[in-house]
C-alpha positions as CSV (number, residue, x, y, z in Angstrom):
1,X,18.1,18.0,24.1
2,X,20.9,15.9,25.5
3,X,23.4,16.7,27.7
4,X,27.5,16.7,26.9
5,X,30.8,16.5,28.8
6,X,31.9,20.1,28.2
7,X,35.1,18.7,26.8
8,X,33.4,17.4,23.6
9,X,34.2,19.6,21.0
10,X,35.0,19.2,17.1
11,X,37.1,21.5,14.6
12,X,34.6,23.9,12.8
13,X,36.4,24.1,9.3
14,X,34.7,25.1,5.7
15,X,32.1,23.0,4.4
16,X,31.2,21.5,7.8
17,X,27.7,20.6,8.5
18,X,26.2,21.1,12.0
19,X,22.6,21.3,13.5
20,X,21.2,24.3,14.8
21,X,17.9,24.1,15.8
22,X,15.5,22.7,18.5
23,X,13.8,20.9,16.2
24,X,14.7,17.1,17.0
25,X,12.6,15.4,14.5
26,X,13.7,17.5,11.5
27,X,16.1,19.9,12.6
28,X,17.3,22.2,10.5
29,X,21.2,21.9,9.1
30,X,24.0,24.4,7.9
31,X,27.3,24.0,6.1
32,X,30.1,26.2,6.9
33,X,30.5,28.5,3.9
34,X,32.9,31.1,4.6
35,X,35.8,31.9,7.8
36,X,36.7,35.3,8.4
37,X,39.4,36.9,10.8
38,X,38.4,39.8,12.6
39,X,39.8,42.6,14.3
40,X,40.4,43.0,17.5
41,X,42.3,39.7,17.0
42,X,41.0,36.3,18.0
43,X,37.5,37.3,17.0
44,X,35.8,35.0,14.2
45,X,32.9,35.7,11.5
46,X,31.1,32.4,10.5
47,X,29.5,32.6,7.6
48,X,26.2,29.4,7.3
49,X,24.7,28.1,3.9
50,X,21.6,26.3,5.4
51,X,21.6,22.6,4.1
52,X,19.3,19.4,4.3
53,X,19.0,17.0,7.0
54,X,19.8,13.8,5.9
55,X,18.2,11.1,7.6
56,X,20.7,8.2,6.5
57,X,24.0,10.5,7.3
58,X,22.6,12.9,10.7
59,X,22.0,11.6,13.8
60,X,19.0,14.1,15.4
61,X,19.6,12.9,19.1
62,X,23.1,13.8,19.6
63,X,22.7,17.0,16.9
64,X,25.6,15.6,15.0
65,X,25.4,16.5,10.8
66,X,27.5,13.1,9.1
67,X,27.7,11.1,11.8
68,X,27.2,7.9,10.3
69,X,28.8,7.5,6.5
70,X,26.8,5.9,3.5
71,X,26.9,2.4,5.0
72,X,25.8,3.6,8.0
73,X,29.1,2.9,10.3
74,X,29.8,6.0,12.3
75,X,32.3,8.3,10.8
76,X,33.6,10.4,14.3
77,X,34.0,9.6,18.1
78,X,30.7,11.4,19.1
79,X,29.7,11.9,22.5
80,X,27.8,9.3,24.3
81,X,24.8,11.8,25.4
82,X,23.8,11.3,29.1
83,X,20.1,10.7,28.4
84,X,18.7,8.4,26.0
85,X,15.5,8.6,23.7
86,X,14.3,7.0,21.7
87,X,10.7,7.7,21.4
88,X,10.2,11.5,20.4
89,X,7.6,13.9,19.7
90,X,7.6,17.8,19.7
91,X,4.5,20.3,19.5
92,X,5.3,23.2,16.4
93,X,3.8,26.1,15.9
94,X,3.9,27.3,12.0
95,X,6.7,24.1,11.6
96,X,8.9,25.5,14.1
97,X,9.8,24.1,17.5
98,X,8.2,25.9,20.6
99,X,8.3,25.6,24.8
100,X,6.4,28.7,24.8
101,X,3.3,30.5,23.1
102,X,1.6,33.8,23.6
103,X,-1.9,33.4,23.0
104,X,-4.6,36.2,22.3
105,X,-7.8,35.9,22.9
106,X,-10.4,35.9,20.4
107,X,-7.7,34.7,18.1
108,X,-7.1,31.4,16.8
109,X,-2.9,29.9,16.6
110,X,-2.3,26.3,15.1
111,X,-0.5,23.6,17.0
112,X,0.8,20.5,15.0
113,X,3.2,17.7,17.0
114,X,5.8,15.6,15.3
115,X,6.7,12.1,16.8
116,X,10.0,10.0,15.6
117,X,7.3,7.0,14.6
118,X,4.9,7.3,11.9
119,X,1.4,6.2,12.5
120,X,1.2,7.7,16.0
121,X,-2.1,9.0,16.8
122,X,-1.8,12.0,19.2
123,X,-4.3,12.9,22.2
124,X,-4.3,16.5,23.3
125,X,-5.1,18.3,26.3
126,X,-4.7,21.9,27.8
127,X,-4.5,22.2,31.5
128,X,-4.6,25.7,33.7
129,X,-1.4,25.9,35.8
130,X,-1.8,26.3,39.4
131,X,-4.9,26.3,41.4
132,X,-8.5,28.0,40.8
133,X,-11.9,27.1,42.2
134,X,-13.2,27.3,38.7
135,X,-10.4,25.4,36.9
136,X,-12.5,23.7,35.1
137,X,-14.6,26.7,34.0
138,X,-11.3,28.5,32.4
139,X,-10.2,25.8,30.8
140,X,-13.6,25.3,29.2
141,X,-13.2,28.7,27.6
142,X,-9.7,27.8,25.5
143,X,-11.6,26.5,22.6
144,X,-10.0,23.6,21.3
145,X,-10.6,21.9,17.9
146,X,-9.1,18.7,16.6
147,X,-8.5,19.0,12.5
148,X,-6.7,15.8,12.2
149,X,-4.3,13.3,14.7
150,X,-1.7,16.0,14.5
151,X,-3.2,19.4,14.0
152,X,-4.8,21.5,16.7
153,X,-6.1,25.2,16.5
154,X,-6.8,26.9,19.9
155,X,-8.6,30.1,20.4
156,X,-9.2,31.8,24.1
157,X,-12.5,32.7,24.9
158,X,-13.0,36.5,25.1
159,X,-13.4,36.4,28.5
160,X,-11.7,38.3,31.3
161,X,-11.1,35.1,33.3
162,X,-8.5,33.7,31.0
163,X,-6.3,37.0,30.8
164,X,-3.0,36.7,32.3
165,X,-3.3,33.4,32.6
166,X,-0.6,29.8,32.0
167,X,-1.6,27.1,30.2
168,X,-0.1,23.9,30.1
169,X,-0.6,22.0,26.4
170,X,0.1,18.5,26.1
171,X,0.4,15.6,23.1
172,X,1.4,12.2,23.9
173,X,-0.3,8.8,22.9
174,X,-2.5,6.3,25.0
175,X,0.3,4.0,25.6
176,X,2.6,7.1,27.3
177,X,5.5,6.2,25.2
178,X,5.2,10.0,23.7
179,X,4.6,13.3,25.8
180,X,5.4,16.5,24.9
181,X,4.3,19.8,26.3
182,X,4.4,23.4,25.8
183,X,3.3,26.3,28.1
184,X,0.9,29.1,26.9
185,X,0.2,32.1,27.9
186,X,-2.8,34.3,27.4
187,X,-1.9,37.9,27.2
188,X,-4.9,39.6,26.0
């Protein structure tokens, strides 16, 4: 996610949209339904109405809900973020945005990636963190089956060697414009 100045703030008033999610490819959006005073003074209830991302109006990188208007000028003095992408991909689990995944073994947990290009085809790869002798042994044993480009399912072996242990599980594309990783954890 970028990075701000911490000075960059905006007036939260009814009806305004905002991003609240670490979902950079389709994050999801809220509207401002409802501002309560609360006691002891100065406190503040919120209340959100989640909304749709709009591609045409949102602008994902900075996490800004209508920052461009219909014609697609830019309607507020946004932040300039310090970092620029402009190639993106994330790894979900169930359609939701992950860094990190508690695995079980013997069971099987879905991974699908999202990149900010269509048509990207996605290589994956799971990697032991740290050094073993028989690295390549334990990684053997997190089974690892391809359904499509984007869709992964991953089950640990039901062996003691893979208990306790880090993974590290990576998507990007054979040019290396796209990388994303997660970390996993095998906990039984």
């Amino acid at each position: 996610m970028p990075e701000f100045e911490l000075s960059d703030v905006r007036t939260i008033t009814i009806q305004t949209r905002m991003m609240i999610s670490l979902n950079v490819i389709n994050p999801n959006c809220f509207m401002v339904s409802k501002i309560a005073d609360m006691n002891p003074k100065g406190l503040l209830k919120l209340t959100f109405k989640q909304d749709d991302y709009n591609k045409k109006r949102d602008d994902s990188i900075l996490m800004i809900c209508d920052y461009y208007d219909d014609s697609g000028d830019i309607t507020i003095d946004a932040p300039t973020p310090i970092e620029s992408e402009t190639k993106r991909s994330q790894i979900l689990v169930d359609d939701v945005a992950v860094e990190k995944v508690e695995l079980h073994t013997g069971a099987t947990t879905y991974f699908s990636v999202e990149f900010s290009d269509e048509g990207i085809d996605a290589q994956w790869k799971i990697s032991l963190v740290g050094d073993d002798a028989n690295k390549e042994e334990i990684e053997k044993l997190m089974v690892m089956n391809q359904i499509n480009a984007a869709l992964i399912s991953i089950r640990p072996g039901k062996s003691t060697k893979v208990k306790g242990r880090k993974f590290t599980l990576s998507v990007y594309n054979a040019d290396g414009d796209y990388y994303s990783s997660i970390e996993l954890e095998v906990v039984d």
